[in-house]
N, C-alpha and C positions, 0 to 999 in steps of 0.2 A: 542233690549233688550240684547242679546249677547253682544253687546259690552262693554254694561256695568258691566258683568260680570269681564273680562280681568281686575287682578292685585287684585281681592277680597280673600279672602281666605277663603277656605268649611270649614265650620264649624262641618259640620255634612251629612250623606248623607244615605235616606234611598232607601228603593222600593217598590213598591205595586204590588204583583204578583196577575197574572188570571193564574190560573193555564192552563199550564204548563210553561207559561210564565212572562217573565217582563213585565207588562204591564205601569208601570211608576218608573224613576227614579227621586228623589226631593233632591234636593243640598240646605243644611240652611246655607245663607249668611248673614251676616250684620243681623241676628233676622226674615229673613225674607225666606219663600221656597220656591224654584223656583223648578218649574215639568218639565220632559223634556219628551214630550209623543207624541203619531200622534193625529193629528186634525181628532175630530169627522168624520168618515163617509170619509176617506180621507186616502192617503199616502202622506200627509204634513205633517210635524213635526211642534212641537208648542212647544216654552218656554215662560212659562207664571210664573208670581207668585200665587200661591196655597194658600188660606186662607182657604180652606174646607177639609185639608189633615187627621183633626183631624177625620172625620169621616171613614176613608178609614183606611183599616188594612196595618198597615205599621213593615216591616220589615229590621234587618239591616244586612247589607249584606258584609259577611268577607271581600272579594278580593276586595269590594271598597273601607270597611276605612281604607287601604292602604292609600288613598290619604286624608282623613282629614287631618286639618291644614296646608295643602299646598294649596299656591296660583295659581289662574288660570293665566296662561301664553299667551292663544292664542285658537285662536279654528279654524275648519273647518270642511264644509258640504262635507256629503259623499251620498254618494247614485246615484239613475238613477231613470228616472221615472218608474211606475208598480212595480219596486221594491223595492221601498219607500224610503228615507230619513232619515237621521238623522244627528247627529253635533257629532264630536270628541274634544274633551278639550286637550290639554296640561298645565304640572305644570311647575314653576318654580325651577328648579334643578332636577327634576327627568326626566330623560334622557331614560328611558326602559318601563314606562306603560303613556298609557293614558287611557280616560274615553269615549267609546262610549254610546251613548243613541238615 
């Protein structure tokens, strides 16, 4: 699924906080969200596409739409096991932030 992210451009990007945390980031590509969250009951990470985002309190979050309308460049997994997982994105031209989740 990642892969087919690379070379698309966010269109939009929000999040769905449990407080006191992120508990999902959702990137709108091509008309469509993709959630970038841990897998139920797990420290795996999951990118899925989200059709149920409408019911979840979603908010937008200054220091990411930094990166709207920039394309995604490339990505990589970070993390160790016990202390979970996730994926870093890189943009195209932007050289000093990228996007953990």
């Amino acid at each position: 699924m990642l892969d087919e992210l690379c070379g698309k451009q966010i269109l939009n990007i929000k999040v769905h906080i449990v407080d006191p945390e992120i508990n999902m980031i959702l990137l709108e590509i091509n008309e469509c969200w993709f959630g970038i969250f841990g897998a139920v009951g797990s420290e795996i990470l999951e990118v899925n596409i989200k059709s149920d985002i409408i019911n979840k309190k979603l908010l937008d979050s200054m220091p990411l739409k930094q990166l709207v309308n920039h394309y995604i460049s490339g990505f990589r997994f970070i993390g160790e096991v016990w202390n979970g997982y996730g994926v870093e994105f890189s943009f195209k031209g932007v050289f000093d932030k990228t996007l953990m989740g």
